[in-house]
NUPARO-161798 format. One line per field, with one value per residue (C-alpha): residue in three letters; x, y, z. Coordinates in Angstrom, 2 decimals, always signed. Layout:
<atoms>
rovo c(ALA,...)
c1 c(X,...)
c2 c(Y,...)
c3 c(Z,...)
</atoms>
This chain:
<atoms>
rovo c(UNK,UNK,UNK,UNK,UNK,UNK,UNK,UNK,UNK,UNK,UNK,UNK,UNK,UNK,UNK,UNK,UNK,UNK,UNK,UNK,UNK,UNK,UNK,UNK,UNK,UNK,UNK,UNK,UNK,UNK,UNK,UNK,UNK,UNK,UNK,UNK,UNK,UNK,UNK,UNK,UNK,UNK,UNK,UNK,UNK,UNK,UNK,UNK,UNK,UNK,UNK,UNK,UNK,UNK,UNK,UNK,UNK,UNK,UNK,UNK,UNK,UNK,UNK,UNK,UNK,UNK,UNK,UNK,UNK,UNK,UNK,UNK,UNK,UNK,UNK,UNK,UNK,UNK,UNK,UNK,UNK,UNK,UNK,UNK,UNK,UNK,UNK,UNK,UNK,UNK,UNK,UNK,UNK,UNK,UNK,UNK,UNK,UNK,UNK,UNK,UNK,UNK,UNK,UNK,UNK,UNK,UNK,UNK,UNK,UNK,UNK,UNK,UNK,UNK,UNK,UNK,UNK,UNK,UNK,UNK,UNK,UNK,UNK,UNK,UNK,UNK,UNK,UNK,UNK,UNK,UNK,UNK,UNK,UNK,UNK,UNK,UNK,UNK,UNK,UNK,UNK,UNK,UNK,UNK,UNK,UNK,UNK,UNK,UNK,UNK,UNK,UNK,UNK,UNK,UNK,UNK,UNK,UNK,UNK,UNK,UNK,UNK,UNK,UNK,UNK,UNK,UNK,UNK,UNK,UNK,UNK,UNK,UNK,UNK,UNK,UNK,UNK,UNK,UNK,UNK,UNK,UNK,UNK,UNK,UNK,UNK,UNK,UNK,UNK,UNK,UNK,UNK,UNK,UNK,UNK,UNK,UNK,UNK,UNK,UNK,UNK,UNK,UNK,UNK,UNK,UNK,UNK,UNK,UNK,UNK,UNK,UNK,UNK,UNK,UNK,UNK,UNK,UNK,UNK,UNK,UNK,UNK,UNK,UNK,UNK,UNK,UNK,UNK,UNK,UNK,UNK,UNK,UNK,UNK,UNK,UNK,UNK,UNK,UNK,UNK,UNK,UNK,UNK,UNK,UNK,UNK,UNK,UNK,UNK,UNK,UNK,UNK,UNK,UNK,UNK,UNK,UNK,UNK,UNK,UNK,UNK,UNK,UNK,UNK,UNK,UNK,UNK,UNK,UNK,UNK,UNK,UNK,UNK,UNK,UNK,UNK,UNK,UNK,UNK,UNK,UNK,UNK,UNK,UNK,UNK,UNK,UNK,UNK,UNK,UNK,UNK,UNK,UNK,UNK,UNK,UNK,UNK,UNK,UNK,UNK,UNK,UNK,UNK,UNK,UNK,UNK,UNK,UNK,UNK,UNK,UNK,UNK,UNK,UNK,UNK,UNK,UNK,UNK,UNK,UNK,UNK,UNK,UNK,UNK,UNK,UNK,UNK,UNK,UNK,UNK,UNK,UNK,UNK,UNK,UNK,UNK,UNK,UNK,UNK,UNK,UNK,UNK,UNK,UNK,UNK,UNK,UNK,UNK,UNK,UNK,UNK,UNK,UNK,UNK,UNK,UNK,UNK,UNK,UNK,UNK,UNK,UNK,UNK,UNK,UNK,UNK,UNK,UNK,UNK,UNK,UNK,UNK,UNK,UNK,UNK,UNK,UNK,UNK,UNK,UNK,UNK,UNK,UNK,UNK,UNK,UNK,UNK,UNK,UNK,UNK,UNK,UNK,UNK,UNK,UNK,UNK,UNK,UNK,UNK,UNK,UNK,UNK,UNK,UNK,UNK,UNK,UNK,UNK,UNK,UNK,UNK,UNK,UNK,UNK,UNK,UNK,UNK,UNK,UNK,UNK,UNK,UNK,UNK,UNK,UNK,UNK,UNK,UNK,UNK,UNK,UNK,UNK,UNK,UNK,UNK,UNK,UNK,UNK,UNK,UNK,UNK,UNK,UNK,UNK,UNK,UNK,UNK,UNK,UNK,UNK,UNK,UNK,UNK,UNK,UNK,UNK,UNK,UNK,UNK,UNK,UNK,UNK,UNK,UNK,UNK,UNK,UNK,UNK,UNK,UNK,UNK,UNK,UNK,UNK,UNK,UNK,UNK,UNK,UNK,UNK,UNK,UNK,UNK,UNK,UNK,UNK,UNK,UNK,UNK,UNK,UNK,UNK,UNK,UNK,UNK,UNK,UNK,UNK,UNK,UNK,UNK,UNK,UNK,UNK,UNK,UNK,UNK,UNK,UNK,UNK,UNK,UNK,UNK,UNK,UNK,UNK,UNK,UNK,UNK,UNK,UNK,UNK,UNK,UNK,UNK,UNK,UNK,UNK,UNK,UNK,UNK,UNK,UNK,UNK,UNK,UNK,UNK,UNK)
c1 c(-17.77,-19.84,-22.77,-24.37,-23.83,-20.52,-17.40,-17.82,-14.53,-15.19,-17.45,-17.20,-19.65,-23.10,-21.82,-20.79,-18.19,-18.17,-16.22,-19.13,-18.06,-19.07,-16.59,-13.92,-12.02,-11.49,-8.48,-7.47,-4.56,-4.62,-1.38,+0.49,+3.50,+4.50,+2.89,-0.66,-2.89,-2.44,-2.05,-4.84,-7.01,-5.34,-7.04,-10.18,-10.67,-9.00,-11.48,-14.58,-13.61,-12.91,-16.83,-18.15,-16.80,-14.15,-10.78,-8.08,-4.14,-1.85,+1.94,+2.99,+6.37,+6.76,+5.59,+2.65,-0.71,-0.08,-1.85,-5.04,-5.43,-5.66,-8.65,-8.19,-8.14,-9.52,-6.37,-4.09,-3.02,-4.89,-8.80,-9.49,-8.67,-10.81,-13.86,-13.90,-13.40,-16.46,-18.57,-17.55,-18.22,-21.30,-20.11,-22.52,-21.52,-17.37,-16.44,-12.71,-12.49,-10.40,-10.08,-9.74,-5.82,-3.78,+0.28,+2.83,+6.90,+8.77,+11.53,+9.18,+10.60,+7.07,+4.49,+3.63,+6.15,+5.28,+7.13,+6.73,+7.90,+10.32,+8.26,+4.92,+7.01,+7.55,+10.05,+8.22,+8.43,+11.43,+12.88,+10.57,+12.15,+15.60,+15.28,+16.66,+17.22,+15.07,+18.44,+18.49,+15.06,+15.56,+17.97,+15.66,+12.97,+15.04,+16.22,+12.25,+11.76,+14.51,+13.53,+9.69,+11.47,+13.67,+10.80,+13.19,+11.31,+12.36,+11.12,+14.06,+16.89,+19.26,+17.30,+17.54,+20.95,+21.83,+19.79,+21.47,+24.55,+23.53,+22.23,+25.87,+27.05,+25.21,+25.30,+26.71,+23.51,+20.89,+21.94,+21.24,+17.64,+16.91,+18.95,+22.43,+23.05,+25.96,+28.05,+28.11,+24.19,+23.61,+26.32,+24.39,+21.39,+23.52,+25.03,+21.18,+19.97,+22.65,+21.79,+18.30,+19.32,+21.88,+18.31,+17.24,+14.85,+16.31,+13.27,+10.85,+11.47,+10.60,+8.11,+5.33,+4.18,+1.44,-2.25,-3.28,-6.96,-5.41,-5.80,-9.40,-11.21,-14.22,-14.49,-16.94,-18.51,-18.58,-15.82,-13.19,-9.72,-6.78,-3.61,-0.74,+2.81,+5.32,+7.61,+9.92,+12.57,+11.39,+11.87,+15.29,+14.97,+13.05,+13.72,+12.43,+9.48,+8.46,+9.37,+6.55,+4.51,+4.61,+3.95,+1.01,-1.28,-0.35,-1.48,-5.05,-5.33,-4.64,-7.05,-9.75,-12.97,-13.49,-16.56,-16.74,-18.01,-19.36,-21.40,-18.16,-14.67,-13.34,-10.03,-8.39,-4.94,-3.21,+0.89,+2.22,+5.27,+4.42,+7.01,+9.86,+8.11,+8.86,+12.48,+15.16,+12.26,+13.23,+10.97,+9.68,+8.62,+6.68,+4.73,+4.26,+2.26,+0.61,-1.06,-1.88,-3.51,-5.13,-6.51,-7.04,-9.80,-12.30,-11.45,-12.72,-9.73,-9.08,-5.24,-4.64,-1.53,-0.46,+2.71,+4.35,+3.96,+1.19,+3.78,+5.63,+3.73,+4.19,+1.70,+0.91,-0.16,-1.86,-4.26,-5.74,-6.96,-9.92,-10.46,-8.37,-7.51,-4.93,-3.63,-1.55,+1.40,+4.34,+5.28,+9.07,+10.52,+9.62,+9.58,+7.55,+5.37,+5.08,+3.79,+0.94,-0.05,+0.11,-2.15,-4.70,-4.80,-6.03,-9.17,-12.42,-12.91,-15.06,-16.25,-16.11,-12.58,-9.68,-7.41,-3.94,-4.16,-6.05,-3.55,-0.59,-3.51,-5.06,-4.59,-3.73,-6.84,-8.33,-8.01,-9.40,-10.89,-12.79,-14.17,-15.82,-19.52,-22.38,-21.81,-18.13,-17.47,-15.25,-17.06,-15.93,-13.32,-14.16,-12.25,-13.28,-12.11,-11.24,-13.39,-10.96,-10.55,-11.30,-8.45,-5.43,-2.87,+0.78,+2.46,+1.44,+4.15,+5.75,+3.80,+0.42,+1.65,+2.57,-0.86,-2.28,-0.10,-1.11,-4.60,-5.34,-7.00,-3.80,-1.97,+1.84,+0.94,+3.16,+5.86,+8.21,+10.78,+10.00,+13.33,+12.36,+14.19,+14.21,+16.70,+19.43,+19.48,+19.36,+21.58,+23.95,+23.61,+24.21,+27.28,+29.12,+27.85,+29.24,+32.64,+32.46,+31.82,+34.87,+36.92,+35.73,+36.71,+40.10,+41.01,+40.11,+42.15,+45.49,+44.46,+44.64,+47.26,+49.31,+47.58,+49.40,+52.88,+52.38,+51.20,+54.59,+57.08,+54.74,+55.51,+58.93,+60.15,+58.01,+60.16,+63.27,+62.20,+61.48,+65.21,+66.74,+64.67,+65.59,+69.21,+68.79,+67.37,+69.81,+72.80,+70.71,+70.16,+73.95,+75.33,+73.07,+74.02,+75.77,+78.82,+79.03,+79.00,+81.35,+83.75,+83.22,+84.03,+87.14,+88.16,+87.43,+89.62,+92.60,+92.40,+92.55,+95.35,+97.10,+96.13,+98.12,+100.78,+101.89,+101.37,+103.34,+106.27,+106.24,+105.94,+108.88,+110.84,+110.07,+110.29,+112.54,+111.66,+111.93,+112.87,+115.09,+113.79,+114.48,+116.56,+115.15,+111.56,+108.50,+107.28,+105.49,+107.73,+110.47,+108.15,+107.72,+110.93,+111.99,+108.74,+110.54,+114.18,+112.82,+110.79,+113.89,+116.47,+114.27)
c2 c(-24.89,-22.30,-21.91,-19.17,-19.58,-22.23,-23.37,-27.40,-28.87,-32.38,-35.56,-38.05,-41.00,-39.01,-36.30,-32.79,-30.93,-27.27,-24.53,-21.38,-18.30,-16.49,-18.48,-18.11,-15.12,-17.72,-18.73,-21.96,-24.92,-27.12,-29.63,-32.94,-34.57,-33.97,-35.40,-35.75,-33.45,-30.22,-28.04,-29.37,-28.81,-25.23,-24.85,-25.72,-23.51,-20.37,-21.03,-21.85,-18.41,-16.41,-17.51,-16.71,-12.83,-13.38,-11.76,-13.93,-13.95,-16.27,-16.98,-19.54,-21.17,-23.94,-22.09,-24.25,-22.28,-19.65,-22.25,-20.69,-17.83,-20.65,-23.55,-27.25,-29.17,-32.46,-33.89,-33.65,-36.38,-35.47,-35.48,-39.23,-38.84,-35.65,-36.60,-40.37,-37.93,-35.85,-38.28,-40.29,-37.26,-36.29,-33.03,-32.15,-28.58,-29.77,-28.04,-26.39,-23.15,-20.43,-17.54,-13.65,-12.86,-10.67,-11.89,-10.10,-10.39,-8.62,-8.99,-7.54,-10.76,-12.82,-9.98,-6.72,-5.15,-4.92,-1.78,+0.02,+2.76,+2.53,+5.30,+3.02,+0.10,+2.67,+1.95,-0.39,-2.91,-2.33,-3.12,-6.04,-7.47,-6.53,-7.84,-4.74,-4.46,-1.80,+1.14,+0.50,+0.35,+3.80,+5.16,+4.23,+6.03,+8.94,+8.80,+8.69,+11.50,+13.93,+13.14,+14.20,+16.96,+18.25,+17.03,+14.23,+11.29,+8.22,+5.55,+3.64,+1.28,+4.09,+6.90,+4.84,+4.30,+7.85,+9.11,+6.62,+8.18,+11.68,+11.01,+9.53,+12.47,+14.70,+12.29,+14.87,+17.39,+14.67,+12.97,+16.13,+16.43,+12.44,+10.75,+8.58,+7.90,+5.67,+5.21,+1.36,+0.89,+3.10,+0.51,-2.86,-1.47,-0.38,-4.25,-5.64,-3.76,-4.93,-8.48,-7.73,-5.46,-8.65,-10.62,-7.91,-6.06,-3.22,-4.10,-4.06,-0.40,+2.21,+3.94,+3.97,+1.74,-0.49,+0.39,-2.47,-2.04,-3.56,-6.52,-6.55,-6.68,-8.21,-8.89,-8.28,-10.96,-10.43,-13.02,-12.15,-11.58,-14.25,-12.48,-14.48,-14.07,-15.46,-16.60,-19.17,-16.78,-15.14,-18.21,-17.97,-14.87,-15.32,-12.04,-9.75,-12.38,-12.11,-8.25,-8.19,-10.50,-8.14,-4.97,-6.02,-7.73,-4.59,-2.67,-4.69,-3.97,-0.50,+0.12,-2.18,-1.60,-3.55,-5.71,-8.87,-11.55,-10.67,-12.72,-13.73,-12.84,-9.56,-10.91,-14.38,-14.95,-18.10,-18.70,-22.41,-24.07,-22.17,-23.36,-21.69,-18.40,-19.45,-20.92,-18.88,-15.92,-13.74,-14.22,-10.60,-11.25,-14.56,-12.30,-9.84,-12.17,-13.88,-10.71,-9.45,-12.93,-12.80,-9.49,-8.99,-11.55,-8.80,-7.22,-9.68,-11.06,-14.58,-16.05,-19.93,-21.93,-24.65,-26.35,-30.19,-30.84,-29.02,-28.91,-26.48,-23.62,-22.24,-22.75,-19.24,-18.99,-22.34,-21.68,-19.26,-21.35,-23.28,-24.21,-27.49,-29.64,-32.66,-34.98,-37.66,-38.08,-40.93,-41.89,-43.37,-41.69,-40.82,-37.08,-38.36,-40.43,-37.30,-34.95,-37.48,-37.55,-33.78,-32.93,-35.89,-33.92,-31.08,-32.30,-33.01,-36.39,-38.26,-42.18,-43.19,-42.10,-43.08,-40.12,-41.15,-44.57,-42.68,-39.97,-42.33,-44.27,-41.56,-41.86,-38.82,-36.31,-37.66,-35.12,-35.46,-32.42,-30.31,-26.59,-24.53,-24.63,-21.99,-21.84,-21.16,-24.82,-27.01,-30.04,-33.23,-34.94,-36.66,-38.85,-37.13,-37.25,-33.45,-32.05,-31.90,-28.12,-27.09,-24.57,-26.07,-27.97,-26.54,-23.62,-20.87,-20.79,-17.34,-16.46,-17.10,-15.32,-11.98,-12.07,-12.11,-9.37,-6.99,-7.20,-7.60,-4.45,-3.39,-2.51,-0.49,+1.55,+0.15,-1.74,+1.60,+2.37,+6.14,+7.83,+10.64,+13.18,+12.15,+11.56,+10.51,+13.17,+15.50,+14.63,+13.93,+17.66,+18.77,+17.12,+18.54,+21.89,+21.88,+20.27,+23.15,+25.34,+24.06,+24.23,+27.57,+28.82,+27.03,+29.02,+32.15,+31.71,+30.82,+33.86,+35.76,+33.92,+35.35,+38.94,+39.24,+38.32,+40.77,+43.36,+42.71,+42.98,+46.04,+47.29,+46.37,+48.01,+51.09,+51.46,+50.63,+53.37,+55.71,+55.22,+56.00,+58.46,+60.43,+59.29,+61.32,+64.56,+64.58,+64.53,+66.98,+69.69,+69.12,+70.25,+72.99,+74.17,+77.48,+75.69,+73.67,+76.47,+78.04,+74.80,+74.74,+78.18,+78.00,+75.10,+76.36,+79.38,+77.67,+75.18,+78.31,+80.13,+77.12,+76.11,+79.82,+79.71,+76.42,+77.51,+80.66,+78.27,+76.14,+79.27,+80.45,+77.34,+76.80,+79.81,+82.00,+84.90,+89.12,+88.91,+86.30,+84.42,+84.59,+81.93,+78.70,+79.92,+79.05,+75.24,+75.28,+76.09,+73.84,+70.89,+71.78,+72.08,+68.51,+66.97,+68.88,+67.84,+64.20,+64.61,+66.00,+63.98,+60.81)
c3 c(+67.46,+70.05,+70.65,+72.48,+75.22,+75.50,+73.30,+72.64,+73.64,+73.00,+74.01,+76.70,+75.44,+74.89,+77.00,+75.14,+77.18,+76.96,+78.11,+79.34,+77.93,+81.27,+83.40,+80.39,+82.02,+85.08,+83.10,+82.38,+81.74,+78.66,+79.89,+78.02,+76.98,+73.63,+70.53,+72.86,+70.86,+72.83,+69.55,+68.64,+71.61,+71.41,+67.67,+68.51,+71.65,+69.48,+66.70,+69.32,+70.84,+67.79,+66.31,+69.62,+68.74,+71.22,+69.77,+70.92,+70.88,+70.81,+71.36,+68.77,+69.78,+67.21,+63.97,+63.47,+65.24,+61.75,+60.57,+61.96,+59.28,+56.78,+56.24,+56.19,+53.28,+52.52,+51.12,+54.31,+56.14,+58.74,+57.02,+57.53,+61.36,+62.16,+60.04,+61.87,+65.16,+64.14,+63.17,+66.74,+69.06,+66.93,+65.87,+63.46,+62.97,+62.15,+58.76,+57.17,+57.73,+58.01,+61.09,+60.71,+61.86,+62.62,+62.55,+64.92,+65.48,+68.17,+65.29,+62.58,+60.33,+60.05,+61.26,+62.17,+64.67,+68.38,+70.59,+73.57,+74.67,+78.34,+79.45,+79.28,+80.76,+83.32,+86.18,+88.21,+86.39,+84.34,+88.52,+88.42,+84.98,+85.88,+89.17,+90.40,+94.82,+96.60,+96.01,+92.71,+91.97,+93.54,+91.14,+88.42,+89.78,+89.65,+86.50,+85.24,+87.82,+86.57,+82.68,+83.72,+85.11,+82.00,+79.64,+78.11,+77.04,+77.50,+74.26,+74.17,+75.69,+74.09,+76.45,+79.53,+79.07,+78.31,+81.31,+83.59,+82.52,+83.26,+86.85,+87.18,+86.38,+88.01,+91.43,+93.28,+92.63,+92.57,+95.85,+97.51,+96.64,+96.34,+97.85,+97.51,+94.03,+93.29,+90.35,+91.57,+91.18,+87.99,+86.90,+88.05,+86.08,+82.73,+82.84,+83.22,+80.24,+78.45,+79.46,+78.01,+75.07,+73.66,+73.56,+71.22,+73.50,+71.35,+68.93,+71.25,+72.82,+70.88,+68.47,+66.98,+70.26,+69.83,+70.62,+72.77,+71.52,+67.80,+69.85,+70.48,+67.21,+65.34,+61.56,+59.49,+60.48,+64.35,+64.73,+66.88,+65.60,+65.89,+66.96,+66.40,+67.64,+66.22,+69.57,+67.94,+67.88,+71.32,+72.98,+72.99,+74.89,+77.99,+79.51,+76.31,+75.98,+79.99,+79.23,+76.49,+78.58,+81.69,+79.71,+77.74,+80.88,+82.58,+79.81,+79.54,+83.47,+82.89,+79.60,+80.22,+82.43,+85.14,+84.37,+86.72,+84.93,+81.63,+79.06,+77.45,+77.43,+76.44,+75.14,+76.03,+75.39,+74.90,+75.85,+74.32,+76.24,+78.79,+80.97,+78.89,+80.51,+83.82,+83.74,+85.74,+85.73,+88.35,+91.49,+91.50,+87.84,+88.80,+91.32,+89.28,+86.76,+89.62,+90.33,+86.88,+86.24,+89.25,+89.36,+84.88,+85.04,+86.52,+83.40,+81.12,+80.00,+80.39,+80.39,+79.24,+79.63,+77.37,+78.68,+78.73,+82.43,+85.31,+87.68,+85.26,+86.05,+89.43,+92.03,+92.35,+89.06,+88.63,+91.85,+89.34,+86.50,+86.80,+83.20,+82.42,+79.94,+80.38,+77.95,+78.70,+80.72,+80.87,+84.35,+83.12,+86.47,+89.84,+88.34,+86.04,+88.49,+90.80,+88.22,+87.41,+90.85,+91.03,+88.14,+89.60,+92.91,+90.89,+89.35,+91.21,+91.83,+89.48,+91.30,+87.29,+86.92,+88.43,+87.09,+88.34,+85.86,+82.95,+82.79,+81.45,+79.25,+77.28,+73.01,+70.93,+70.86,+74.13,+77.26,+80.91,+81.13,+84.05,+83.63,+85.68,+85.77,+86.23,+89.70,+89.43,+90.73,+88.49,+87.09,+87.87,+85.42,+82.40,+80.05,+76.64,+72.57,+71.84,+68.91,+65.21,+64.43,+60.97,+60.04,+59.12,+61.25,+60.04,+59.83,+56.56,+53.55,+53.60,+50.74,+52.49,+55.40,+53.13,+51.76,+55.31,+56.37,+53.55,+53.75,+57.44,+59.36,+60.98,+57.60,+57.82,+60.76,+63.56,+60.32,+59.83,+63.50,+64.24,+65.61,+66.90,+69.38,+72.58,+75.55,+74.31,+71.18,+73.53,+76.14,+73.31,+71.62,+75.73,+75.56,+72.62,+73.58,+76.55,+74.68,+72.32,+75.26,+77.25,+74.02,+73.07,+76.49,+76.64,+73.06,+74.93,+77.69,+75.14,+73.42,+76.68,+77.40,+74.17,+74.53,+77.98,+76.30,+73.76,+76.05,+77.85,+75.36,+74.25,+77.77,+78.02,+74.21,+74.91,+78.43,+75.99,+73.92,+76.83,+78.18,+75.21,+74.69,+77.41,+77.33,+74.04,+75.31,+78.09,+75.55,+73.23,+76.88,+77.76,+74.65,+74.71,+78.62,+78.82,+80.47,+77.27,+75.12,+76.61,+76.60,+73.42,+72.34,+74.56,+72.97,+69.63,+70.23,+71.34,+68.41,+66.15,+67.72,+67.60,+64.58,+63.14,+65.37,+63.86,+60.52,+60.58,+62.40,+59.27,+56.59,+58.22,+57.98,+54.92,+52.89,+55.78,+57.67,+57.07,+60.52,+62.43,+64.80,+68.81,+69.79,+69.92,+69.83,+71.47,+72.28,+68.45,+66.63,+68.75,+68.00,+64.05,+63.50,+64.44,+62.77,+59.84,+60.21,+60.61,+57.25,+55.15,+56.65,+55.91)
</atoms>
């Protein structure tokens, strides 16, 4: 349990080990080989915190730390072994009970959803988690510029993407006023949020994003609130889990005051197997935590690492945590034999212990264990049986853990995806106006296209028209000239003094004459008289 002032870890002998809740944000290591008791030390420093009105989150890996939300029960298998453990450290105060919390799931399969937005991951360290190259961290800062610009907001990997795409396109304008802008890097970038979208960091970007102050809450009670993240799934994707990891100590160093060294912790946060954080992270993600768990303790907060082995945390980070708890290690092979000497090297010497050869001894529950003392100085190591916790050691049944999300403070706020319009709606509706606009203007130009034809064949029949026309009125003035009138009347008067003089020819051949005829007569009547002789004599 805690007491005012300090959160009793365990007992060497007659000697009570306690962690002091002013040197709690110094941060801290709690280290083992599997099956050592570390889950269990992990229990009973959540629940020492959480009565000391310390809120408190934790990453739980296996399944098993859901189990905190629940209270012991005298007919597990484990009663008979924590009661004896009580009653052999003298802890007086050991009872079941159960802790205020508050489940969470990037997934939003066995707790309340966790998102943020990619504008509040902002592009440093989206470059950072990407482990983008100085250019290309560039051309992500200017696709967050130009969005800031147009007023597109970026919430998710969908935005990004889309606005990646759009400073591609628009390289040729952007370049001008930033900078070179290749298709080459926007590329690189696309193909690393890819990498990071396949380990579903699709469910982590977006809206409604979470408020980081749901974190740091007090029951009724005063106790502080258990988070608890379910990671089992995460695990299997170390970028989205160093992704969430990154964003939300960056948000605590952005939110909280500073406040040196206050009474107790503000919030303390514990990450189990540890290790699976650090392999293949990205070196400019390792610094990147270094910092934020160096510098985040002047903001109360206090960051503790559970992992297998201390030599699986890198040395960066472990400089910072003076708060330490080691169960046992085997020494089977030089590795092995290495890493014990490693985590002796790190505790301050104690004549009564010889750390090197009780590190490979200790049982199951017993720790060496060294934490900083008033003066900031780490205590020196002690061989001591870790106090039993009294909430329950095992995962929750899923109907346990539906209760617990129902009725805890945080209720369906963050458990419904918002999709609202943003970048990529937007950029999207751009697009197929400008399609439209393109297609609009490409029927206008075939209609053009066929109004010139018709306009031609207009032109050319009206000058068809016009030809004849005129061929017309010249025939109409000819006839009408005086020459042709007079051709005409010439011709008509010939045709009818013809026309007599051949009729009188054959009246006279025909019927005979009052007077005879001159010999042979003229050319007419020659020519009637043998079309007439031919007529009879045929």
């Amino acid at each position: 349990m805690a007491g005012e002032t300090g959160i009793f870890i365990g007992a060497a002998g007659e000697a009570r080990q306690e962690l002091i809740l002013r040197r709690a944000n110094r941060h801290g290591l709690i280290a083992g080989a599997t099956g050592t008791g570390k889950t269990v030390t992990l229990q009973g420093l959540a629940e020492g915190f959480s009565n000391a009105g310390v809120p408190v989150f934790v990453s739980d890996v296996k399944g098993d730390l859901s189990g905190l939300g629940m209270a012991g029960s005298p007919t597990s298998k484990m009663h008979e072994i924590f009661a004896k453990r009580a009653q052999e450290i003298g802890d007086a105060e050991w009872r079941y009970g159960e802790l205020p919390v508050q489940l969470w799931d990037l997934f939003g399969e066995q707790g309340h959803p966790i998102r943020a937005t990619i504008s509040e991951m902002g592009p440093l360290l989206l470059a950072r988690l990407l482990d983008l190259n100085e250019t290309q961290e560039g051309v992500l800062n200017v696709a967050f510029h130009v969005a800031d610009e147009e007023g597109l907001l970026l919430l998710d990997l969908d935005d990004l993407q889309s606005m990646l795409a759009h400073c591609a396109e628009r390289a040729g304008e952007l370049s001008t006023k930033f900078g070179n802008i290749t298709k080459a890097s926007v590329g690189t970038i696309q193909r690393q949020l890819l990498q990071l979208r396949t380990q579903g960091a699709e469910h982590f970007f977006g809206e409604p994003a979470l408020d980081i102050g749901e974190f740091i809450r007090t029951d009724d009670r005063g106790r502080g609130v258990v988070n608890i993240l379910a990671a089992d799934k995460l695990m299997a994707s170390p970028r989205l889990y160093g992704s969430f990891l990154l964003w939300m100590l960056s948000e605590l160093f952005e939110t909280l005051p500073e406040v040196g060294d206050p009474d107790k912790p503000k919030l303390v946060f514990f990450f189990d197997e540890a290790h699976l954080l650090f392999d293949d992270a990205p070196k400019a993600l390792l610094d990147k935590i270094e910092q934020v768990v160096r510098l985040i303790r002047s903001k109360g907060v206090g960051v503790y690492f559970v992992t297998q082995n201390p030599i699986d945390i890198p040395e960066d980070v472990a400089g910072q945590l003076g708060n330490r708890v080691q169960h046992a290690l085997r020494a089977f092979t030089p590795k092995d034999a290495k890493a014990v000497k490693s985590a002796a090297e790190t505790f301050r010497a104690n004549p009564d212990v010889d750390v090197a050869t009780v590190i490979t001894e200790l049982k199951v529950g017993e720790a060496l264990v060294s934490v900083l003392q008033e003066d900031g100085s780490p205590s020196p190591v002690q061989r001591t049986l870790i106090r039993a916790p009294g909430t329950r050691v095992g995962p929750l049944v899923p109907a346990e853990r539906a209760v617990l999300i129902t009725t805890d403070a945080v209720g369906d706020k963050y458990d419904t995806l918002i999709d609202r319009e943003s970048a990529e709606e937007i950029l999207a509706a751009k697009a197929n106006e400008a399609v439209a606009a393109a297609a609009e203007a490409q029927a206008e130009s075939e209609a053009d296209k066929a109004a010139a034809a018709q306009a031609k064949e207009d032109a050319r029949l009206a000058k068809e028209a016009e030809r004849t026309r005129l061929a017309t009125e010249r025939a109409q003035a000819t006839a009408t000239s005086p020459w042709a009138k007079m051709a005409t009347s010439a011709a008509r008067s010939a045709s009818s003094s013809l026309g007599r003089q051949v009729a009188n020819e054959i009246g006279r051949e025909i019927f005979g004459g009052s007077k005879r005829r001159s010999s042979g007569g003229g050319l007419g009547a020659q020519l009637i008289r043998g079309v007439l002789g031919g007529l009879f004599r045929g």
